[in-house]
C-alpha positions as CSV (number, residue, x, y, z in Angstrom):
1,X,-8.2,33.0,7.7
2,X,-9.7,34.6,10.9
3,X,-11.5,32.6,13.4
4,X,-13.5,34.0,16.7
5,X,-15.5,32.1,19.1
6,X,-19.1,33.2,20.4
7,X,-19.7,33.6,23.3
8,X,-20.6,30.0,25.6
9,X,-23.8,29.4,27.4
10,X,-23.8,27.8,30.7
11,X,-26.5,24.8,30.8
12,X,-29.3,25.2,33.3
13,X,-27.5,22.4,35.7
14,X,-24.7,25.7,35.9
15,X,-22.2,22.4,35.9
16,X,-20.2,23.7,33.4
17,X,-19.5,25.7,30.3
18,X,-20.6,24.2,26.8
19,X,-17.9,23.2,24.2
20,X,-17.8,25.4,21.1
21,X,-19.5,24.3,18.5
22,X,-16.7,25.0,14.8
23,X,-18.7,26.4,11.8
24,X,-16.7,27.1,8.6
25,X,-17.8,30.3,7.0
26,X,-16.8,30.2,3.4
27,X,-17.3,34.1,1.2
28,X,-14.8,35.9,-0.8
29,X,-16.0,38.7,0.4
30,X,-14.9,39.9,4.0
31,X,-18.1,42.1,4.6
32,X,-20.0,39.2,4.1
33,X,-18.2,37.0,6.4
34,X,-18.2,39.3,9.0
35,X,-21.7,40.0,8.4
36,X,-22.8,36.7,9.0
37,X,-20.4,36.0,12.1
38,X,-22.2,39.3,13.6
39,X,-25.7,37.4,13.0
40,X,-24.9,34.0,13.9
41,X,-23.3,35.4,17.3
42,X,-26.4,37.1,18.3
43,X,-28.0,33.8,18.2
44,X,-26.3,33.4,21.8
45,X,-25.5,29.6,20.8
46,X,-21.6,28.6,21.8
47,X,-20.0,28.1,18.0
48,X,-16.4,28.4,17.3
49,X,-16.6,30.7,13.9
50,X,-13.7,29.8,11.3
51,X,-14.0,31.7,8.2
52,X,-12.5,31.5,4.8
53,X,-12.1,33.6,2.0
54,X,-12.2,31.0,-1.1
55,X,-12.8,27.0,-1.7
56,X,-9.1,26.2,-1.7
57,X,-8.8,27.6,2.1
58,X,-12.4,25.9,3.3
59,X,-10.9,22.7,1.6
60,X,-7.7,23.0,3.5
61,X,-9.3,24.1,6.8
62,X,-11.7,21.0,6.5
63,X,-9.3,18.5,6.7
64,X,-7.2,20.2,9.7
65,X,-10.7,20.6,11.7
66,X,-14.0,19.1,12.2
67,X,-16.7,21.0,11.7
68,X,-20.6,20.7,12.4
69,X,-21.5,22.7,9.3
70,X,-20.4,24.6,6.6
71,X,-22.1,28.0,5.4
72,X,-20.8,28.1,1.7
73,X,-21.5,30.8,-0.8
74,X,-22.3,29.9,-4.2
75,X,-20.5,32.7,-6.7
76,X,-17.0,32.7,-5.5
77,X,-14.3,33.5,-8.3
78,X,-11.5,30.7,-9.2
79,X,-13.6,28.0,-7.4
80,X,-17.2,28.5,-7.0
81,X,-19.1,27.0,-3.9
82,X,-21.0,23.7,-6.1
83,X,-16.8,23.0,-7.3
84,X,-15.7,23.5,-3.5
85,X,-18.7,20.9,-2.0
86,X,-18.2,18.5,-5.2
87,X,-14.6,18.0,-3.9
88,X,-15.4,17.8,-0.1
89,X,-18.0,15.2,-1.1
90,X,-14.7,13.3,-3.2
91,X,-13.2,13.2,0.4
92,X,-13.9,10.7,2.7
93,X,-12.8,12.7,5.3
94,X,-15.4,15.3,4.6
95,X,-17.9,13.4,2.8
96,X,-20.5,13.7,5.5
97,X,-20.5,16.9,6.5
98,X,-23.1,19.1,6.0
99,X,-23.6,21.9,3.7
100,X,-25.8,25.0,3.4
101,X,-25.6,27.0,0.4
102,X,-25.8,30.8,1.0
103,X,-25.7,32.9,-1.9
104,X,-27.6,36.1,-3.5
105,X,-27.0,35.9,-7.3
106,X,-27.2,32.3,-8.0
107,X,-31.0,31.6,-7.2
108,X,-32.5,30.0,-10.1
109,X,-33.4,26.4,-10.0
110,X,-30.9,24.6,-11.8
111,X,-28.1,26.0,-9.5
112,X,-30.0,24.6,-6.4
113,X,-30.9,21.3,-7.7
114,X,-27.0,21.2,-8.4
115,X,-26.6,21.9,-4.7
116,X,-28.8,19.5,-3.7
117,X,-27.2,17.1,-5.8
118,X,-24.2,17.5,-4.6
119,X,-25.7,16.6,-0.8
120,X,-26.8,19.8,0.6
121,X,-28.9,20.2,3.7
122,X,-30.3,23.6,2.3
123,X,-30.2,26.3,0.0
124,X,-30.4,29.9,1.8
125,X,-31.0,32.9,-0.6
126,X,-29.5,36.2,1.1
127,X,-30.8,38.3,2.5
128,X,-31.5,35.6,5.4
129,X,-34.7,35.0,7.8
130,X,-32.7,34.8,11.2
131,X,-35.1,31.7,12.6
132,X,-34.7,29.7,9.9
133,X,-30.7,30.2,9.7
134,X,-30.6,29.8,13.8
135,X,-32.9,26.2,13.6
136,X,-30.6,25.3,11.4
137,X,-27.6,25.7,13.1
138,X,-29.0,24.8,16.1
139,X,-29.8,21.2,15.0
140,X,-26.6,20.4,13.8
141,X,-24.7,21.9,16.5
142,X,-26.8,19.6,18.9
143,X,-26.3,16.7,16.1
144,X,-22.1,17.5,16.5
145,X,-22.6,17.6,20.7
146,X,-24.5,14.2,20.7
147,X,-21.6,12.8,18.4
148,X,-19.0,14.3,20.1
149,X,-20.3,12.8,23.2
150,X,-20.9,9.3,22.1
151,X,-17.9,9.0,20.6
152,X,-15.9,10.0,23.9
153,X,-18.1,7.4,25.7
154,X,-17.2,4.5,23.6
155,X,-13.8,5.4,23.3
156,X,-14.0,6.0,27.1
157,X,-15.6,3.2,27.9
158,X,-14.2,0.9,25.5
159,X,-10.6,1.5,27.1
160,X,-11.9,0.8,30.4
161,X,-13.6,-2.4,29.2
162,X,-10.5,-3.6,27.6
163,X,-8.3,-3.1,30.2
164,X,-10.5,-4.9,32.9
165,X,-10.6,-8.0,30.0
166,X,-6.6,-8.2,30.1
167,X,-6.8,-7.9,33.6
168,X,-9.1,-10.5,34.3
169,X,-7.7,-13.1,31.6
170,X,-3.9,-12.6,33.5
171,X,-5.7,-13.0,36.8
172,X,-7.5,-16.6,35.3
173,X,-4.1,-17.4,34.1
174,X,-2.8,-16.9,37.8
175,X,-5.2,-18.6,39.4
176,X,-5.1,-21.9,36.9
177,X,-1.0,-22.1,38.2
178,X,-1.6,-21.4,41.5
179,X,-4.2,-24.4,41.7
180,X,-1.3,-26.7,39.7
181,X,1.1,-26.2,42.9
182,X,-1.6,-25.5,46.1
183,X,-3.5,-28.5,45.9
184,X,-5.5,-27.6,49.3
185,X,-6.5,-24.2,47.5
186,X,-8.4,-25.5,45.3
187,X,-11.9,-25.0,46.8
188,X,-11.0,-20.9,47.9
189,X,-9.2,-20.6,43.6
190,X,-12.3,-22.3,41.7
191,X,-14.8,-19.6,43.9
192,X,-12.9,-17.0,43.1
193,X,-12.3,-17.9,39.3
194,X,-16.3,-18.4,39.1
195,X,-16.2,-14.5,40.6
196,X,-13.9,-13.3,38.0
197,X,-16.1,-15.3,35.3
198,X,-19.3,-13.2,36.1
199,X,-17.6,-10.2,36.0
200,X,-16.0,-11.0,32.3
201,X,-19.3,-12.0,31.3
202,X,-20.9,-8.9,32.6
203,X,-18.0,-7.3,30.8
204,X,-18.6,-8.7,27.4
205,X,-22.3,-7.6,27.8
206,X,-21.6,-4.2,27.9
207,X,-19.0,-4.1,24.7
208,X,-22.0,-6.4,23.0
209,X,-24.2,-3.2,23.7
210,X,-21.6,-0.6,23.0
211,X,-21.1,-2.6,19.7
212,X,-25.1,-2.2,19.2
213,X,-25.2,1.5,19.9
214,X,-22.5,2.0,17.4
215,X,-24.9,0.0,14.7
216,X,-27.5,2.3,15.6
217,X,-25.5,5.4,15.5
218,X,-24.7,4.5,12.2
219,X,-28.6,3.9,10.8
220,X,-29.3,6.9,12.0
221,X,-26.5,8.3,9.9
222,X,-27.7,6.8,6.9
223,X,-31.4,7.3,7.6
224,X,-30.5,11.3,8.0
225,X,-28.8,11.1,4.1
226,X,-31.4,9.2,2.6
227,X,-33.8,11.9,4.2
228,X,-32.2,14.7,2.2
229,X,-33.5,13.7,-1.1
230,X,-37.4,13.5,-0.5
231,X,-37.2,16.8,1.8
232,X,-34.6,18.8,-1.1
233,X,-38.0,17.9,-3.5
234,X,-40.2,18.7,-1.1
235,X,-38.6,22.3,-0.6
236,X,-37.6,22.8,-4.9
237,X,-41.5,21.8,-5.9
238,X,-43.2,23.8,-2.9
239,X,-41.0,27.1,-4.3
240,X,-42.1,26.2,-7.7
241,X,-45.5,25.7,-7.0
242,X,-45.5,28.8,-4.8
243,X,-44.1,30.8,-7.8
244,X,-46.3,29.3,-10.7
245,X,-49.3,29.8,-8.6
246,X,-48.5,33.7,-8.3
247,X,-47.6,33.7,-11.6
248,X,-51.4,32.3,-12.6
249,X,-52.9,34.8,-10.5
250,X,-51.5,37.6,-12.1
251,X,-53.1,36.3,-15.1
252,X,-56.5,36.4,-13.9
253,X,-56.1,39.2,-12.7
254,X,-55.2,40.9,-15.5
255,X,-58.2,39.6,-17.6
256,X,-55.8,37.4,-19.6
257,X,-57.0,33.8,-18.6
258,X,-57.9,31.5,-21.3
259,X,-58.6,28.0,-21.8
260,X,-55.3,27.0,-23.0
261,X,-53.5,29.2,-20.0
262,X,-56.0,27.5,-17.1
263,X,-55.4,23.9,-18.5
264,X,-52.0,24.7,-18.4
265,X,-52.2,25.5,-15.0
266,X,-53.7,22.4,-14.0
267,X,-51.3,20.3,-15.8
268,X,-48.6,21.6,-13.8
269,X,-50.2,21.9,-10.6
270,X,-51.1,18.2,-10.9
271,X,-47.4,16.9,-11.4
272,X,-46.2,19.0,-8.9
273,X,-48.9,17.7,-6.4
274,X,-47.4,14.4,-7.3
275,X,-44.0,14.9,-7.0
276,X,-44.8,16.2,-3.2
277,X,-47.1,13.1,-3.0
278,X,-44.3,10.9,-3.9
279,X,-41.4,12.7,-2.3
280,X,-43.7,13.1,1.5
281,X,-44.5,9.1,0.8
282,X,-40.6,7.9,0.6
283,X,-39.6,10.7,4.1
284,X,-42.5,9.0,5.7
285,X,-41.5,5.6,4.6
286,X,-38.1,6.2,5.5
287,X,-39.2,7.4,8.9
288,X,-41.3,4.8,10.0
289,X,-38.7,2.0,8.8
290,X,-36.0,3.9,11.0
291,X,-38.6,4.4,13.8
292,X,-39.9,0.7,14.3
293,X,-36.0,-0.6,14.0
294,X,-35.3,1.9,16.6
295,X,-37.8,1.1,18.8
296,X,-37.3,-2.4,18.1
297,X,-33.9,-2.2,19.2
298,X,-33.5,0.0,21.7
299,X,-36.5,-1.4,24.3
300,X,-36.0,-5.3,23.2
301,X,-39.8,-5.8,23.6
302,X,-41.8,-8.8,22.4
303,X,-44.3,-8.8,20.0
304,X,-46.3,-10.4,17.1
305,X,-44.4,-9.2,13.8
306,X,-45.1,-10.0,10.0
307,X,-41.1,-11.7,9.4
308,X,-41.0,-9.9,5.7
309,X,-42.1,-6.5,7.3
310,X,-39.1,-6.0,9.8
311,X,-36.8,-7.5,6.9
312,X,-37.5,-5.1,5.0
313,X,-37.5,-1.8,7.5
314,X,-33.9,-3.1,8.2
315,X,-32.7,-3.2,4.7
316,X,-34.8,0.6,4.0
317,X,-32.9,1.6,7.2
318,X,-29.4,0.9,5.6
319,X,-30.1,2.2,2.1
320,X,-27.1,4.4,2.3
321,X,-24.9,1.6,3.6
322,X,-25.8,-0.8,0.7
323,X,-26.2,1.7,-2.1
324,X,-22.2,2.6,-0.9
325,X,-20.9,-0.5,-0.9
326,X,-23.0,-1.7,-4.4
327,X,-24.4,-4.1,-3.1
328,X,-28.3,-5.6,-4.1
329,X,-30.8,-6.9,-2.3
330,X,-33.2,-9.6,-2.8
331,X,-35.9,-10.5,-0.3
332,X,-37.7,-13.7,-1.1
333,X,-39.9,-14.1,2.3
334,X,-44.1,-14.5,1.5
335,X,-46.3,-12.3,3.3
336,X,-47.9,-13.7,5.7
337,X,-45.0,-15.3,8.2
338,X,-45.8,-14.0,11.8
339,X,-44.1,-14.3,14.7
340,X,-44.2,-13.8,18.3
341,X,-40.8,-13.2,19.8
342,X,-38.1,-10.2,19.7
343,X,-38.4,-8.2,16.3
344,X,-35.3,-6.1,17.5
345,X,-33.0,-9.2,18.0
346,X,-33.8,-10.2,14.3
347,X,-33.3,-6.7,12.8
348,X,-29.6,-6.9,14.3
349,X,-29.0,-10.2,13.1
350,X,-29.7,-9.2,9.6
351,X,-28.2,-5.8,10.2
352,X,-24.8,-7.8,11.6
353,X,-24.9,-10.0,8.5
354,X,-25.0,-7.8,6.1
355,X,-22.4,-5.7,7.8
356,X,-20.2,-9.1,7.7
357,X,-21.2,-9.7,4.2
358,X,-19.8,-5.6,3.0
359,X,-16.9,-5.8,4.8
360,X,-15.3,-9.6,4.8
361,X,-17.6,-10.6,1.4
362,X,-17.6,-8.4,-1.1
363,X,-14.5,-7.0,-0.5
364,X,-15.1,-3.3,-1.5
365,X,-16.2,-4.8,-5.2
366,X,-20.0,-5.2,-4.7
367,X,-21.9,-7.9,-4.6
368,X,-25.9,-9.5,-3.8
369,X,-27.5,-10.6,-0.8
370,X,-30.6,-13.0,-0.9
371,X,-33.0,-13.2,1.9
372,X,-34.9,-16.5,1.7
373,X,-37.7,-17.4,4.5
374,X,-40.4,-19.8,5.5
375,X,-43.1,-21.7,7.8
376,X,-42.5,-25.4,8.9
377,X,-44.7,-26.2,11.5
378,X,-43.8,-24.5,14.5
379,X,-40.5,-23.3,13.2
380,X,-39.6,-20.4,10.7
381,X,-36.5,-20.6,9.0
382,X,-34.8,-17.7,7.4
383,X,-32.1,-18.3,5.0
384,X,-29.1,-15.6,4.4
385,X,-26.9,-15.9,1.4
386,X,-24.3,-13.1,-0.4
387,X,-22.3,-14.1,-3.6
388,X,-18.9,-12.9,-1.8
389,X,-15.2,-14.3,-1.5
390,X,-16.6,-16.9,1.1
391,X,-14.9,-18.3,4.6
392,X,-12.2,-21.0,4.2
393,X,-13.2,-24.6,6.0
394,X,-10.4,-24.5,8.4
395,X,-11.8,-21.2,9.5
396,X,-15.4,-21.6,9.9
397,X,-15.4,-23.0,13.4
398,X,-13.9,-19.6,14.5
399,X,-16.8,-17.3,12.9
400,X,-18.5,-17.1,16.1
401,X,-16.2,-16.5,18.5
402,X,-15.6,-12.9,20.3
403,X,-12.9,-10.8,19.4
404,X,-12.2,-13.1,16.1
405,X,-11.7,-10.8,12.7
406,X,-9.7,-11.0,9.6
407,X,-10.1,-7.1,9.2
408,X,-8.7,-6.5,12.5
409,X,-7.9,-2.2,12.4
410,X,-9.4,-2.3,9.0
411,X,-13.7,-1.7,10.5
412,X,-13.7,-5.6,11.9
413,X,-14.5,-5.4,16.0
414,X,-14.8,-9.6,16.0
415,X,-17.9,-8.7,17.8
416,X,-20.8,-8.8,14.8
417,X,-21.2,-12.9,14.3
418,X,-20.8,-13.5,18.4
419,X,-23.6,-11.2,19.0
420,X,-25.4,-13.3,15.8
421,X,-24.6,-16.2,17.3
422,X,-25.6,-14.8,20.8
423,X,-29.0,-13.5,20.1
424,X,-29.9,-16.5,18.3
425,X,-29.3,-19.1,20.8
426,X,-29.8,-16.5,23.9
427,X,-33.0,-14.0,22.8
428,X,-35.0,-16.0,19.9
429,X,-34.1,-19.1,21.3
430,X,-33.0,-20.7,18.3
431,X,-30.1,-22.1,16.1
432,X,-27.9,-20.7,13.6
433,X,-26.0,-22.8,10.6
434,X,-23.2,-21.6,8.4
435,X,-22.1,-23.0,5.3
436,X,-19.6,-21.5,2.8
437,X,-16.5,-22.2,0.6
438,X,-13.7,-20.0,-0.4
439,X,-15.1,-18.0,-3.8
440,X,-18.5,-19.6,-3.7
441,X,-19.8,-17.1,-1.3
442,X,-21.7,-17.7,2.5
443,X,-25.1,-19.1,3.3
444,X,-26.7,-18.7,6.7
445,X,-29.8,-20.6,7.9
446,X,-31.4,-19.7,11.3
447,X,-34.2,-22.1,12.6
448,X,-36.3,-19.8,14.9
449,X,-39.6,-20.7,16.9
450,X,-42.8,-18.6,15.5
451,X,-43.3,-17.9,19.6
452,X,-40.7,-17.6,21.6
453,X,-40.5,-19.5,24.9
454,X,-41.6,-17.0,27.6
């Protein structure tokens, strides 16, 4: 194994040098490695270049390092580059990291629909266009930065947030016993305990946000998987087409066209115009779920909304999420319900349920979720129900408070039903029922007003 790092760039602020950015290079041939370290180096981008010489040393290096990307040949002896990515993707420690397939012998189109079945971002046949290689790398070094740096600012802030919540609940704890034995204190204590009250509160507020960046972080996560499908079709039938069509023009001009040979032709042109058709329709789809749930989120703007619309941009938002834990949706809302309130406090209700539902309901094994909704009056009421291990009666009463998880360590914050709970009562202004029994699963009915009061 030989590793180098390129050379950094200083940003344009001149406040500092950029972090290297670790690539795994994986060849069995050193020429090649060093071939493509020379190349990616004169891109001038700051990358940290680890190499390996087969699939057994890129499998051990990927679990001692975390890389932005992997550049993987496909003909490698012993263990060929489709065996090496099937068995990061059988690692959850490396399931999600992305793979371009280099290679100069394996081009045909079964070999790269097995690589794009396996999860890979791209398929590069040597020898390589430069820009296309550098964009490539570029946007998933800027992908690692951003979660790099998100993940230091929770962390970071997160500490900070805890620490000042112990503080302030010893402090209340003080001030409650000093009150006990100062009598004539009591005035100065209760100003000061309604001080430390409004900073707590102010505290919780920003772990509630932190909590929702985290959801978001991990849509976008999901949306960026379910966007390798349509795109991987996009690229295979384009190639296709491209060949097929050269192919057809060599015929005529040769003088060889016939009737058969022409409707040929159009038979396959039309069914790959389709597939594009249909793969361009789910990216867009995809895209402009993620970007009104975004939006939605992110500026907590009031609007008029159809109810069933931003249900379901939610639910095509965390595809990857659901189709992982096996879990089915059913959404049983008529067209037609409008409202006028906060479409991104509803989208993180559902998104906080269903979150709830994977990882205290269904328990790892599965399960469905039914979304139920309709008009009364001046009210809609939505109605959440999953088929999961269900909530004990003794412990229902505790659902909604902060920092309260069975799966404490385990992905629980005891943050996701007090921000429910919160942005019910607080945002849409309305209320939230629960009812459930151990094994019969949990049923969740918010009452909301079609307009919000302003």
């Amino acid at each position: 194994m030989c590793s180098a790092a390129a050379r950094g760039l200083a940003d344009d602020a001149g406040a500092g040098t950029l972090v290297p950015v670790p690539l795994l290079l994986v060849d069995d041939r050193r020429e090649n490695l060093a071939a493509l370290a020379a190349l990616l180096e004169d891109f001038g981008l700051a990358l940290e270049l680890v190499s390996a010489e087969s699939g057994n040393e890129a499998l051990r290096l990927s679990l001692r390092h975390d890389f932005a990307l992997v550049l993987l040949d496909v003909q490698m002896p012993d263990m060929d580059g489709l065996e090496t990515a099937a068995l990061l993707r059988a690692n959850p420690k490396t399931r999600q990291l992305p793979i371009v397939f280099v290679t100069a012998g394996m081009t045909e189109q079964p070999h790269q629909f097995a690589g794009y079945e396996l999860g890979a971002v791209d398929y590069l046949i040597k020898p390589i266009e430069p820009l296309v290689l550098r964009s490539k790398v570029t946007m998933f070094c800027e992908l690692y930065r951003h979660r790099r740096h998100q993940e230091t600012l929770v962390a970071e802030r997160t500490a900070e947030l805890s620490a000042l919540a112990r503080e302030l609940g010893e402090e209340v704890r003080a001030r409650r016993a000093a009150e006990q034995t100062l009598r004539q204190l009591n005035e100065e204590l209760e100003q000061r305990i309604d001080d430390r009250t409004r900073e707590l509160r102010r505290a919780m507020e920003q772990i509630v946000e932190s909590e929702k960046l985290a959801s978001l972080g991990g849509i976008v996560a999901g949306v960026a998987h379910e966007l390798n499908t349509p795109l991987g079709n996009i690229m295979l039938v384009a190639t296709a087409l491209d060949e097929r069509f050269g192919a057809f023009a060599q015929t005529v001009q040769d003088g060889q066209l016939t009737r058969s040979v022409l409707a040929k032709a159009v038979a396959d042109f039309r069914e790959a115009s389709a597939l594009l058709l249909r793969s361009a329709g789910r990216a867009s789809e995809l895209i402009e779920s993620f970007k009104a749930v975004a939006v939605d989120q992110t500026s907590a703007r009031r609007r008029v909304f159809d109810v069933r619309v931003a249900v379901s941009d939610i639910l095509n938002s965390l595809g990857t999420s659901l189709r992982h834990a096996q879990v089915r949706t059913v959404v049983r809302i008529p067209d037609g319900i409008r409202m006028d309130s906060y479409p991104g406090a509803l989208e993180q209700i559902i998104s906080n349920l269903i979150s709830n539902s994977i990882v205290h309901g269904f328990d790892g094994k599965g399960g469905e979720i039914v979304i139920d909704g309709r008009q009364c009056g001046d009210k809609v009421e939505l109605e959440y129900c999953d088929n999961g291990v269900g909530i004990a009666p003794e412990l229902q009463h505790k659902v909604f408070e902060p920092f309260y998880t069975t799966r404490l360590g385990q992905g629980g914050s005891g943050l996701g039903m007090f921000i429910v709970h919160n942005l019910t009562h607080g945002t849409l202004k309305g209320e939230i029922r629960i009812r459930s029994a151990v094994g019969a699963g949990m049923a969740v009915t918010l009452t909301l007003p079609a307009v919000a009061p302003a």
